[in-house]
C-alpha positions in Angstrom: 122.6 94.6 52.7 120.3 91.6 50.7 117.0 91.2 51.1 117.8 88.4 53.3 119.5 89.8 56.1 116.4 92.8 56.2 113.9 89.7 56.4 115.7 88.5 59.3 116.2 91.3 61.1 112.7 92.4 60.4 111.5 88.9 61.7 113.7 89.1 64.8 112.4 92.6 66.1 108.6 91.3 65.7 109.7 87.9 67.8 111.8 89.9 70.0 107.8 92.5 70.7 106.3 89.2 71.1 108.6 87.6 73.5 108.4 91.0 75.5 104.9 91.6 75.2 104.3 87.2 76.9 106.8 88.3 79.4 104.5 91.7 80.7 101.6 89.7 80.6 102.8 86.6 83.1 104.9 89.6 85.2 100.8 91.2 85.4 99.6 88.1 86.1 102.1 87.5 88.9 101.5 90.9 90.4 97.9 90.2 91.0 98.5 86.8 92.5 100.8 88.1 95.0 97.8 90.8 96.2 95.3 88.6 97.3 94.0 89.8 100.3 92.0 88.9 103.9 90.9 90.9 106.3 93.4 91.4 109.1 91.8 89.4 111.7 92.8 89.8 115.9 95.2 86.6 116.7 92.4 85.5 119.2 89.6 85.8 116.1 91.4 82.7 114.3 89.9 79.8 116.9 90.4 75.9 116.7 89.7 75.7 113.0 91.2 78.9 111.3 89.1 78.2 108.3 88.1 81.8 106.6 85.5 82.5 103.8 85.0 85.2 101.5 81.1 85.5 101.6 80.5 89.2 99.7 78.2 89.6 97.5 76.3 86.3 98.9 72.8 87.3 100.7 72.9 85.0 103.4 76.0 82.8 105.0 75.4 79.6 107.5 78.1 79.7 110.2 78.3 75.9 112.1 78.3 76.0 115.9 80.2 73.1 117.5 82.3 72.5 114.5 85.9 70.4 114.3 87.0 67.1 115.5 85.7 68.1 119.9 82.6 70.3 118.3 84.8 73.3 119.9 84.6 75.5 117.0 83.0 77.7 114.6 83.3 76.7 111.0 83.8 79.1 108.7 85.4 80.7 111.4 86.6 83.8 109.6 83.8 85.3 107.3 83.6 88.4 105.4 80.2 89.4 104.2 78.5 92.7 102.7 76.4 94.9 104.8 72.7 93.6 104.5 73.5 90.0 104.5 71.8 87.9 107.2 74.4 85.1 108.6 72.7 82.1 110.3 75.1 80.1 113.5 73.5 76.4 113.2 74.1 74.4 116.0 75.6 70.4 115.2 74.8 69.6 118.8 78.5 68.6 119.2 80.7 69.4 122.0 78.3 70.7 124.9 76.3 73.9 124.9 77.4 77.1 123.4 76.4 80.4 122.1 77.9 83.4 120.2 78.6 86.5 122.2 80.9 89.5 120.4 84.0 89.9 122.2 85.0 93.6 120.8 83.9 94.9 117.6 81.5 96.9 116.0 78.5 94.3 115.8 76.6 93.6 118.9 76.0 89.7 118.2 74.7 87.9 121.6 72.5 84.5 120.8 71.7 84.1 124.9 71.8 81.6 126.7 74.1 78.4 125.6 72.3 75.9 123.9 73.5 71.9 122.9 70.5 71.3 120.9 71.3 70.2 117.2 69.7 72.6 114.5 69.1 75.4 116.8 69.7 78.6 114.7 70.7 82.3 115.9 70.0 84.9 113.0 71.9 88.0 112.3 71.5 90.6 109.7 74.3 92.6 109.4 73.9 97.0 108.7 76.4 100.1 108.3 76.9 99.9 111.6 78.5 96.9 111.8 81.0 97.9 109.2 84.6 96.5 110.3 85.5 93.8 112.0 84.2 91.7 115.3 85.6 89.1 117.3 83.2 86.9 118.7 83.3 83.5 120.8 81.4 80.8 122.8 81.3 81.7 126.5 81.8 78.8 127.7 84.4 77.3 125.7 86.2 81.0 125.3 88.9 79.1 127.1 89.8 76.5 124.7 89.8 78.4 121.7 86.1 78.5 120.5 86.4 82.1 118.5 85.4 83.3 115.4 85.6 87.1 112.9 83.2 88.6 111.5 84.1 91.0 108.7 81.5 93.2 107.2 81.8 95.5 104.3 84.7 96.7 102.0 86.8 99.4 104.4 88.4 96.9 106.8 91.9 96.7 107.2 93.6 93.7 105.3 96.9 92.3 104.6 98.1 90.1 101.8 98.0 86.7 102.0 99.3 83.5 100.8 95.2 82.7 100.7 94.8 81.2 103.6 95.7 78.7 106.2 98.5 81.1 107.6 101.3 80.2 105.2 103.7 82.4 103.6 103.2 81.1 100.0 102.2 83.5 97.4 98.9 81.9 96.2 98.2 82.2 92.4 94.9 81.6 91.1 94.0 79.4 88.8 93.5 81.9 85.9 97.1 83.8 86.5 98.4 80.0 86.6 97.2 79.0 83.1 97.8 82.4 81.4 101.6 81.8 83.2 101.9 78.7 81.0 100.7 80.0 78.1 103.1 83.0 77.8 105.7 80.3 78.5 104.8 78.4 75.2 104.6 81.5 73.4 107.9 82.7 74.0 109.5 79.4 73.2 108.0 78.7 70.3 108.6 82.7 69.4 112.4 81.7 69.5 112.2 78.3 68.3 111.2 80.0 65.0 113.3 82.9 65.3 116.3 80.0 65.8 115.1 78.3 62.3 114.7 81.4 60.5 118.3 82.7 60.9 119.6 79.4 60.3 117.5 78.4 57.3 115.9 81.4 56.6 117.2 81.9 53.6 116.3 78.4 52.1 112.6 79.0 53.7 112.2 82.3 51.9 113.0 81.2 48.6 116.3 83.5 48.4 119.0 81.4 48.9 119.8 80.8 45.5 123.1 79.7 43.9 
């Protein structure tokens, strides 16, 4: 065997690791895309605007009141926080009077009476015993779909999600997306050079001499 086939062979089984090695990492990458998570929030919880934030490890939230395009809503209406963090329902004076009252659930919010008054605030600290998830809503727009969720603390039951908005899509984050791409390139250029080499490789290493 010459020195030229070992070269190529040896070159081939390190572009053949590298290949293998891109192809783990985007698989990894995929994997963790396809596990985002949300709490798994009562039908009724979702409301007119269906908008959800991921609030945890933030000490404080503000949660509008009379949100969306009738001031029917609450908007984030989906929110999971930490235990300890105090979450403020500000009022935009839109779409009547209205208040937040839990519905079932471990935390006991009630803000009284309704209210239509723009930048009125209800307050709410959340504890241990809140942990899990409430379904809350305005009383007198319970009808029309003025509902919210409150998640609080990390053992509540979730499901995987396509990150939001109810679709089906796996959502991949920005970071899984780029290191995707990049694994990409490197395995085509791995065997664009692995290509060259066996054709030319001898004329590139000098050993293919008459």
């Amino acid at each position: 065997m010459s020195s030229d086939d070992v070269s190529r062979r040896t070159f081939m089984r390190t572009a053949g690791g590298a290949a293998a090695a891109a192809g783990a990492a985007t698989a990894t990458a995929g994997t963790a895309a396809a596990q985002e998570v949300e709490p798994d929030w009562p039908s009724a919880a979702v409301g007119n605007v269906g908008s959800y934030t991921d609030a945890r490890g933030q000490d404080s939230v503000t949660i509008s009141v009379g949100a969306g395009d009738q001031g029917l809503a609450f908007d984030p209406t989906l929110v999971w926080v930490d235990e300890g963090t105090t979450i403020t329902w500000e009022w935009t004076g839109a779409g009547g009077s209205h208040n937040v009252q839990t519905v079932n659930g471990p935390a006991s919010l009630d803000s009284g009476n309704p209210v239509g008054e723009e930048g009125a605030t209800y307050e709410y600290e959340t504890s241990g015993e809140d942990a899990g998830i409430t379904h809350y809503h305005c009383v007198p727009h319970t009808a029309v779909g003025m509902h919210g969720g409150l998640a609080v603390g990390g053992d509540v039951a979730t499901v995987e999600t396509g990150g939001g908005g109810g679709s089906n899509a796996v959502f991949v984050p920005d970071a899984a997306r780029a290191l995707g791409i990049a694994t990409f390139i490197a395995m085509v250029s791995t065997l664009g050079l692995a290509f060259v080499f066996m054709k030319y490789g001898g004329t590139i290493t000098g050993q293919d001499q008459a």
